[in-house]
N, C-alpha and C positions, 0 to 999 in steps of 0.2 A: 504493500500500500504506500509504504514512502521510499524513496533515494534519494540520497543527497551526493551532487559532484562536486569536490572544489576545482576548477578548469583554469586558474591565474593565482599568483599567491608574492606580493610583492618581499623586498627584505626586510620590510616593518615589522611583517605578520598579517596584514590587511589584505584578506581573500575573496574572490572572487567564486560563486557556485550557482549551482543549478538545485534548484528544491523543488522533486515533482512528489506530490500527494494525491490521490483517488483521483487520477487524469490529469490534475491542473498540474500548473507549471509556474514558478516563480523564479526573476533571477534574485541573487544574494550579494553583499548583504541588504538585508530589507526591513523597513520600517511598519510595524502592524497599528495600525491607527485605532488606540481603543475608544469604543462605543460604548454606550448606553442603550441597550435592547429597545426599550422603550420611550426616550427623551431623544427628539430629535434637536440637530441637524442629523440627517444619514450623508456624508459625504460622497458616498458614488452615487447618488440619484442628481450629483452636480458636477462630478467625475470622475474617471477610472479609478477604482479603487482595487488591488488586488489582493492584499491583505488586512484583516479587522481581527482585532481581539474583545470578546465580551465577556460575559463571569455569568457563572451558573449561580452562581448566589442569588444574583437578581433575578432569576426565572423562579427559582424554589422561594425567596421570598416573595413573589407577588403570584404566585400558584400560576405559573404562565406554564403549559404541556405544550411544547414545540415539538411537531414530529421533523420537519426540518428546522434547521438554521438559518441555512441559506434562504431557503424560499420565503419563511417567516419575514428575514431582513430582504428580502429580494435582490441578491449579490449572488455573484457568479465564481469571485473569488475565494480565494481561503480564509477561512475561519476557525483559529485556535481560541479555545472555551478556558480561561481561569478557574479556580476549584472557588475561588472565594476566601480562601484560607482567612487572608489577613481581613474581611469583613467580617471572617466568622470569631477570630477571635475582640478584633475589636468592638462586637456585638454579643460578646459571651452567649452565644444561642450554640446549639447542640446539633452539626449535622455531619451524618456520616458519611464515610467514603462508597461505603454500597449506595447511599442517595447520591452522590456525584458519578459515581459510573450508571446509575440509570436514567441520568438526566445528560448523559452523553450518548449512551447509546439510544435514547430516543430522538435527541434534537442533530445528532451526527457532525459537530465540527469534524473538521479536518486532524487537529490537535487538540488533545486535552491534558490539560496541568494534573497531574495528582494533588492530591489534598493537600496542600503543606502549608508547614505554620511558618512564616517567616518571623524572625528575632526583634528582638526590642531592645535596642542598643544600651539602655539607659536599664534594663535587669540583667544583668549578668549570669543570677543562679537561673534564668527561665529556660537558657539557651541547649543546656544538656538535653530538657525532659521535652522542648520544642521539636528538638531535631529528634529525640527520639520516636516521637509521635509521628514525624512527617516518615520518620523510616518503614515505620509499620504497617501507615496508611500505604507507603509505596509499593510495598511485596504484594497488601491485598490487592490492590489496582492492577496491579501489571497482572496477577495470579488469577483475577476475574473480569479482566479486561475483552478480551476475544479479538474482536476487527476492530477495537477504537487502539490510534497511536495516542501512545501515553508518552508527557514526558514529564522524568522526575528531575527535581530540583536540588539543587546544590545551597547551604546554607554554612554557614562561617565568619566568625571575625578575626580569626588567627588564622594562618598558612597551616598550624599543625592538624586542628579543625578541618581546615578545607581537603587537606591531604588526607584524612582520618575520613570523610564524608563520600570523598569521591571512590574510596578502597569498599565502604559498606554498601555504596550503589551496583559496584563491583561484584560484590560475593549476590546479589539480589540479578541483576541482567547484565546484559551489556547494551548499553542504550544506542539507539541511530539519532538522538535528538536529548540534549542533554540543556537544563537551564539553571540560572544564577541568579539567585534571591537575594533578598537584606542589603542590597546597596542603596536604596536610596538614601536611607539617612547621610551615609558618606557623603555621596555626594551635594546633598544637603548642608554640607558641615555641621548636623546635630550631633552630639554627643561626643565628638573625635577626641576629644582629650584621654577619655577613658579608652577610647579603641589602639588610642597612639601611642599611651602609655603598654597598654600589653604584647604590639606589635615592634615597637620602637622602628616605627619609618612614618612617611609622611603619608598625609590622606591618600592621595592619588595614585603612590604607590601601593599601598594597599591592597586598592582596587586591580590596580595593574597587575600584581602576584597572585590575585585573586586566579581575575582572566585566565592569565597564563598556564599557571597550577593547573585548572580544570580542564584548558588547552591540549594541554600535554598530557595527562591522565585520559583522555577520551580524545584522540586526534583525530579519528573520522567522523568523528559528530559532529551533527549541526550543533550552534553554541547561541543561545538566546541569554540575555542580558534582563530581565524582570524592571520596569519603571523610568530607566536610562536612556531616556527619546527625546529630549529637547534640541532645537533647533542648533545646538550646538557641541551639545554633548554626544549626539549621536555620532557626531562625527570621530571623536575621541574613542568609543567606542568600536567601530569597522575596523579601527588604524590598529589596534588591537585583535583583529580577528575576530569578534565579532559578528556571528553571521544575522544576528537580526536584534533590534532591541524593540519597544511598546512604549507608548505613548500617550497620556490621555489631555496633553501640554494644551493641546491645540484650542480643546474645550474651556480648560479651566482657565487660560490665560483671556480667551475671550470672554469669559461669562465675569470677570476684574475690568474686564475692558481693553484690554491689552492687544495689539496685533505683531506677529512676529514675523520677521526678515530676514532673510541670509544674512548671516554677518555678525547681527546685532539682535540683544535679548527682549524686551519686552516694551515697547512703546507706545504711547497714547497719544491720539491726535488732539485729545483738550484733555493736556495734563493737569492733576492737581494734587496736594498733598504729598508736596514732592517727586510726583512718578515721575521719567522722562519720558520728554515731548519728543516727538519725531521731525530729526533733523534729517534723517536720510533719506531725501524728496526723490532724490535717482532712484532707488530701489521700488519705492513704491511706484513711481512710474513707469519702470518696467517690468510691472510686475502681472500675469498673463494669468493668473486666477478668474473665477468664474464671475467673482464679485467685480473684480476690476477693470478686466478685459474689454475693449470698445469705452472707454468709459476718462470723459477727462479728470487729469490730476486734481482738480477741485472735486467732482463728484466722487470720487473714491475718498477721499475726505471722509464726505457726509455720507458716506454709504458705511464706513468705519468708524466714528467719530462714537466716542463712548460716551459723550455727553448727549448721543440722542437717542429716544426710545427704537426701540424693536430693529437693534444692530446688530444684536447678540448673533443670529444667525449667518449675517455677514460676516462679521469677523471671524467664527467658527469654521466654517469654508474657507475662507480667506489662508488662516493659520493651516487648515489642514492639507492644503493646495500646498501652499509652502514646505513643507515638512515634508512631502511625496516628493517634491522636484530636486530640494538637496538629498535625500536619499539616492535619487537617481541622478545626479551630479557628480556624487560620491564615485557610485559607479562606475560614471564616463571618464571621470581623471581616473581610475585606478586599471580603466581597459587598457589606457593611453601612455599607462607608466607615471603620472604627473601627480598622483596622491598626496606628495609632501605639499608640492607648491600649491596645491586644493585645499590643504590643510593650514597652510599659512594665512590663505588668504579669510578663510573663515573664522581661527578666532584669532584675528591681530583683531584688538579692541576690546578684545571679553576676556574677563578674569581666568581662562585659559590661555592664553600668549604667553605668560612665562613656558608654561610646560613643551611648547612646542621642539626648542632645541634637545629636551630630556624626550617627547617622541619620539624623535627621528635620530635618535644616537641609535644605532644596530647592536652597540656593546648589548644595550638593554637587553636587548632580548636571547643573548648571551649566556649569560649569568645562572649558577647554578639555584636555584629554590631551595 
């Protein structure tokens, strides 16, 4: 039911594949635009969309019985299903892993997450008895899984952890689709004092030894990255190998008001209360989304302008349009060999430019773990 090729693989670590699932076909690496089942905008009823990530959570909490997914969402492309994990415990409600494989094998994504708890950076004693739960939910899922592709997750704040996690996935299958939890806080900069203290390196490294560790421990595996999709950050991500991360940026950042640009993080066209106001008029003028396209520099304004009512759906489009065309940007520099210079040019300006000359050192990737 799945293959994954990788077909280009530059000196960074930043690969290039093919992901074909029940017929469809995807290239890599690739960005899953998460949705809201039920809250629209639906972004491919305004453009191609080829991948979307939603959660079963939401279907079992609002008693939604989807015999498909797709057709339910009317998309044609792939659709990986979240288990809900970090709703369920943020919700302290009670659902089992036999309830998430029946609400897989009824609604049929493409990919389905196993039930796992993702960590809580700020409890330390939670992290043992977290990962053990998400280990046991794993064995039963894969164990009574059948035709759904399952993919289990990787969880850790220390290399010795991730090494310890990726060996118990090990004795459990050997995955063709392998994923990586609990970063968002990092990348957040929540809690890092304590993570940095146990790790002794810096944030981003962190994350990097993370990647890599899991890398190398599962090398034929596709490698998905859990919440790590901002218009910026994704890119940091691929350059690392990478094959695909999620996103649900596009929505939240418009429903603040914000719209997002190659380059540059969060702008408003009538800032207030400090946000930044949007100086980079070139971008948005070239910018070929469904909101903006045909459309002059003043009215794309007021068609995004967060000081005016019922935009929200604009900007929402807008961002997610955005976020599809650098993923596939990504792409086109790394067919072409020019990833670094891709990568240069997208975060000079954003509190990732420091790190650019520590990516593109090759020692990096080097180095024993």
């Amino acid at each position: 039911m799945m293959k994954f090729r990788v077909i280009k693989e530059n000196p960074m670590g930043a690969r290039l594949g093919i992901l074909k699932i029940n017929g469809k076909k995807a290239e890599t690496p690739l960005l899953w635009l998460s949705c809201s089942i039920r809250n629209k905008p639906y972004p491919w009823k305004y453009f191609e969309v080829n991948a979307v990530m939603v959660n079963a959570y939401e279907l079992i909490k609002k008693g939604i019985l989807v015999e498909s997914i797709h057709k339910f969402l009317g998309i044609n492309g792939l659709i990986m299903m979240d288990s809900g994990g970090f709703q369920i415990l943020r919700r302290k409600v009670r659902i089992s892993p036999s309830e998430i494989i029946r609400v897989y094998k009824k609604a049929k994504p493409d990919i389905g997450v196993v039930l796992d708890y993702p960590l809580d950076p700020s409890d330390l004693s939670s992290w043992a008895k977290r990962w053990r739960k998400t280990l046991i939910n794993t064995k039963f899922m894969l164990d009574n899984s059948y035709d759904v592709v399952l993919m289990p997750v990787i969880h850790g704040y220390t290399i010795d952890d991730i090494r310890k996690a990726c060996k118990e996935i090990k004795d459990i299958t050997d995955p063709k689709i392998i994923g990586i939890g609990s970063m968002v806080p990092i990348v957040r900069q929540m809690y890092t004092s304590k993570l940095l203290e146990l790790n002794n390196v810096t944030t981003f490294k962190l994350i990097v030894e993370t990647i890599l560790t899991v890398r190398r421990e599962f090398s034929d595996a596709f490698l998905h990255v859990f919440g790590i999709g901002s218009v910026t950050t994704m890119h940091l991500m691929f350059s690392l190998g990478v094959d695909s991360v999620d996103s649900m940026s596009w929505r939240i950042k418009a429903a603040y008001g914000a719209i997002q640009l190659p380059r540059v993080n969060d702008r408003f066209i009538s800032p207030k209360d400090g946000r930044k106001p949007l100086k980079e008029i070139d971008l948005l003028s070239k910018c070929k989304c469904p909101i903006c396209n045909g459309k002059s520099l003043e009215d794309r304004k007021i068609a995004l302008d967060n000081s005016r009512p019922n935009t929200f759906y604009n900007r929402a489009i807008h961002n997610a349009y955005v976020l599809k065309q650098e993923e596939f940007m990504f792409r086109k520099f790394l067919t072409e060999g020019k990833v670094i210079e891709f990568i240069r040019s997208r975060l000079q300006g954003t509190r990732y430019h420091s790190l650019i000359n520590w990516l593109t050192n090759k020692k990096l990737f080097d180095y024993d773990l």
